[in-house]
C-alpha positions as CSV (number, residue, x, y, z in Angstrom):
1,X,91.2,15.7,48.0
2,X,91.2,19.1,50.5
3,X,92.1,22.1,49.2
4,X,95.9,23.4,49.4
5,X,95.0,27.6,49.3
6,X,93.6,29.8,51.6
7,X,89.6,30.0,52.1
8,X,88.4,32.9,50.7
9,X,86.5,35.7,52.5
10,X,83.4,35.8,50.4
11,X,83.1,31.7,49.9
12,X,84.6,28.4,50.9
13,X,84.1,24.8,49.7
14,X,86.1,22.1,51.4
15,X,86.1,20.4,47.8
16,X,84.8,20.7,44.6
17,X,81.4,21.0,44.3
18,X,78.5,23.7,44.4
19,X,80.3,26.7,46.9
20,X,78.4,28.7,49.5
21,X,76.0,31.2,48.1
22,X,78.3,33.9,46.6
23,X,78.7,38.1,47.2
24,X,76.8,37.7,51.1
25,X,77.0,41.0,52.4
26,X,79.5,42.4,54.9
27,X,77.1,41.6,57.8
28,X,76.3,38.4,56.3
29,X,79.8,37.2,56.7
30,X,80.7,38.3,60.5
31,X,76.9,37.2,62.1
32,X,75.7,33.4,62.7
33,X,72.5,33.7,62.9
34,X,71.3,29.9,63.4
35,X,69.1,29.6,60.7
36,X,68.0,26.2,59.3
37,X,70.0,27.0,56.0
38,X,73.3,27.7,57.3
39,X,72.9,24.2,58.6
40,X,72.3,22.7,55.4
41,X,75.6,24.4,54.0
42,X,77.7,22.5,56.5
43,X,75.5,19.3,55.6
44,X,77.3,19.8,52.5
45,X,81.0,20.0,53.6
46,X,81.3,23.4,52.9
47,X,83.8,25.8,54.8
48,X,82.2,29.0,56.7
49,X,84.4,32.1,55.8
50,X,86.9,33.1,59.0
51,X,85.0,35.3,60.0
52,X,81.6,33.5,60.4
53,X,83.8,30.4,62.1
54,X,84.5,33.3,64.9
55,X,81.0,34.1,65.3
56,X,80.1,30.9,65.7
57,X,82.2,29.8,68.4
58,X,81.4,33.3,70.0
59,X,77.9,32.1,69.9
60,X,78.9,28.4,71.3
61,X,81.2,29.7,74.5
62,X,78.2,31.7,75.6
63,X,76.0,28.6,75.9
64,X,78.8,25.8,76.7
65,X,80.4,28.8,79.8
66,X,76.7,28.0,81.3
67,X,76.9,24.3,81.5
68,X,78.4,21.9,84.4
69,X,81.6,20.2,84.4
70,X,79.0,17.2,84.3
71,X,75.7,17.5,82.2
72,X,72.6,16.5,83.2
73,X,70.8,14.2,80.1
74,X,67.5,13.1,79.6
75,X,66.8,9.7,77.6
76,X,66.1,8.7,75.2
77,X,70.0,9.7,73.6
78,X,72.2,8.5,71.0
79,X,75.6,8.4,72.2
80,X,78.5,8.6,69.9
81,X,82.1,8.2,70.2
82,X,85.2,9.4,68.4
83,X,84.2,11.5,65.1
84,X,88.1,12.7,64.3
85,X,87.3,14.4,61.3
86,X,85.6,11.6,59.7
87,X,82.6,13.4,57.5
88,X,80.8,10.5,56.2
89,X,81.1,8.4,59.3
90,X,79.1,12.4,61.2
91,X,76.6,11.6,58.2
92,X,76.2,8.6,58.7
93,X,75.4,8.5,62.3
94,X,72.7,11.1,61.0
95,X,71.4,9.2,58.8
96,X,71.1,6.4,60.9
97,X,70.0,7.7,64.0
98,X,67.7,10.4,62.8
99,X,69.1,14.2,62.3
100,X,68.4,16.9,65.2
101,X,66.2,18.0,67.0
102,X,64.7,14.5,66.3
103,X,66.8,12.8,68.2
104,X,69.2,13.6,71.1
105,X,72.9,13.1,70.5
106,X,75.6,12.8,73.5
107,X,78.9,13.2,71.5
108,X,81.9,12.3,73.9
109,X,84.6,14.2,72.6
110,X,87.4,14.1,69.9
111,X,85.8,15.6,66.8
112,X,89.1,16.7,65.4
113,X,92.5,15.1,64.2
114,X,93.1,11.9,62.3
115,X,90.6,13.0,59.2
116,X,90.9,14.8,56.0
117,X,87.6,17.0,57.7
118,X,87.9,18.0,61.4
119,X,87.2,21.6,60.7
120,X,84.1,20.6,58.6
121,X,83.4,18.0,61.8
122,X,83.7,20.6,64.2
123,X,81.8,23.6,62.4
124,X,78.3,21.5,62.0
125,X,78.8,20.0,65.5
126,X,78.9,23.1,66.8
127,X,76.3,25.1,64.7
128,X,74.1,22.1,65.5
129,X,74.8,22.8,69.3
130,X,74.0,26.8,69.0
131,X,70.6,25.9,66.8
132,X,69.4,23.2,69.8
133,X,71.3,23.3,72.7
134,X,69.2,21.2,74.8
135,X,69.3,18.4,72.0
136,X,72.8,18.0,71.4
137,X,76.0,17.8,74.4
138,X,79.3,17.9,73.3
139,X,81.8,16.9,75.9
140,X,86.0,17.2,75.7
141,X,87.9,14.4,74.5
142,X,91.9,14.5,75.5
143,X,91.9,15.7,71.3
144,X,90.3,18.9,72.2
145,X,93.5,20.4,73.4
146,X,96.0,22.9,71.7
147,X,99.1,20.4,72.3
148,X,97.4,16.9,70.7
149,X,96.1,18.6,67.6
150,X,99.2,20.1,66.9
151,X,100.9,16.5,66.7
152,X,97.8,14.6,65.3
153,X,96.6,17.1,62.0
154,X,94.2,19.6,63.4
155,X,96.2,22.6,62.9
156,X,97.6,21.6,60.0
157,X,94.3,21.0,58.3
158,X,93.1,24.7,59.5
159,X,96.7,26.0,57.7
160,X,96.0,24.4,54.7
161,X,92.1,25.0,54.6
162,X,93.1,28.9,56.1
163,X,95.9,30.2,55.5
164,X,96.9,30.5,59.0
165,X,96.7,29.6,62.4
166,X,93.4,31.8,63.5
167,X,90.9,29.3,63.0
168,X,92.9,26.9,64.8
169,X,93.4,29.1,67.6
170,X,89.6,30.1,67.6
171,X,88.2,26.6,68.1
172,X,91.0,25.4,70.6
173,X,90.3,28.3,72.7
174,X,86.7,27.0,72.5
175,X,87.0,23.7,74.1
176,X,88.5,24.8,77.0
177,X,85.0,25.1,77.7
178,X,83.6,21.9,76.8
179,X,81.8,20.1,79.5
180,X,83.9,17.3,81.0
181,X,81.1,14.6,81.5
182,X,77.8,13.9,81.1
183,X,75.4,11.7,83.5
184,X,72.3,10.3,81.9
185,X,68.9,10.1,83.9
186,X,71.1,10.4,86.9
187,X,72.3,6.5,86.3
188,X,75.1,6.5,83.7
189,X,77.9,8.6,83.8
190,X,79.5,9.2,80.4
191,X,82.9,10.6,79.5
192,X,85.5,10.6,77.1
193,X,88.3,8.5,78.9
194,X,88.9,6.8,82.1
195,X,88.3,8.1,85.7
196,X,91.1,10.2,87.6
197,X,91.9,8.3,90.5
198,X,91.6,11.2,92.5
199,X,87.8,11.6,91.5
200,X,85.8,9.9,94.2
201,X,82.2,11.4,93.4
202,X,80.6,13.1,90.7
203,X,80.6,16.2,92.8
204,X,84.5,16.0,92.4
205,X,84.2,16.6,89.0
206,X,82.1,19.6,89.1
207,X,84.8,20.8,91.1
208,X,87.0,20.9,88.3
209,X,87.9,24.1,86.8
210,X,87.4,23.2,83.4
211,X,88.5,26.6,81.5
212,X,91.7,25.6,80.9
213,X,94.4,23.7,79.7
214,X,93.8,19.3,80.0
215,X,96.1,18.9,82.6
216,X,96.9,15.2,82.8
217,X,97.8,15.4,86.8
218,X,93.8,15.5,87.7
């Protein structure tokens, strides 16, 4: 069952259960620092505090504004579809395909909507991607986008879970920069949905400007 009040400032569980360590300091709760243990807290469903979500995406757009429209990936990777805010099915996929940085992980896109946890999804993903960011690509599905996940949960999940409409707005304004596409050892070119019929290369694509809005003419 989630939550129906507001996540607190000082700590945040996305159910019952043990909480995030209490009274961090002031610092503590504006900083993502990367570390191996705020990992493990969002192993365990917790929420991050407002604040700390903000850092974290802060921390994400600078590495995701640096890659291509289409990523360059090395195998061996584990590619894995739709997650939409299914929490056991992210842990399972762990579990069964080894945790990171053991193994690479191509995720193509739609992490959020559907589930009872897209925000809990979303949060590991992406701390997961600012601790190895050569291990794990996240690309854009069509559910990355400010329109869809106002139909399909998203933002209602982050009002419940928030209070408001912040969080939402702080991860939506995030995957504008998601990478489009990925192309593993230059052979197998992976994205979320089908092809625009005005894409004739791969060069198209990383012509794209991706910072924006999905449009649905491209």
């Amino acid at each position: 069952m989630e939550p129906s009040g507001a996540a607190s400032s000082e700590q945040v569980k996305s159910t019952s259960g043990p909480s995030v360590a209490e009274g961090p300091s002031a610092e503590d709760q504006t900083l993502w620092r990367g570390t191996d243990d705020e990992i493990s807290i969002l192993m365990e469903r917790n929420l991050l505090p407002e604040t700390k979500v903000k850092a974290l995406c802060n921390k994400a757009r600078e590495i995701l504004a640096q890659e291509e429209n289409v990523m360059q990936v090395r195998a061996p990777v584990t590619l894995c579809g739709d997650i939409h805010g299914q929490f056991s099915d992210l842990m399972e996929l762990f579990e069964i395909g080894g945790k990171a940085p053991d193994t690479n992980y191509l995720f193509l896109g739609d992490y959020v909507d559907r589930g009872l946890f897209s925000v809990e999804c979303i949060t590991l993903l992406l701390a997961l991607k600012v601790r190895w960011p050569d291990r794990i690509t996240l690309l854009r599905g069509n559910h990355e986008s400010r329109q869809i996940t106002q139909v399909y949960g998203f933002y209602d999940e982050c009002m419940r879970k928030y209070g408001n409409a912040s969080v939402w707005k702080i991860f939506t304004d995030l995957f504008d920069y998601l990478p489009i596409a990925a192309m593993v050892e230059g052979q197998m070119l992976c994205c979320h949905g089908g092809l625009s019929p005005f894409v004739d290369a791969v060069d198209d694509i990383n012509g794209i400007e991706r910072v924006r809005l999905i449009s649905y003419d491209l």
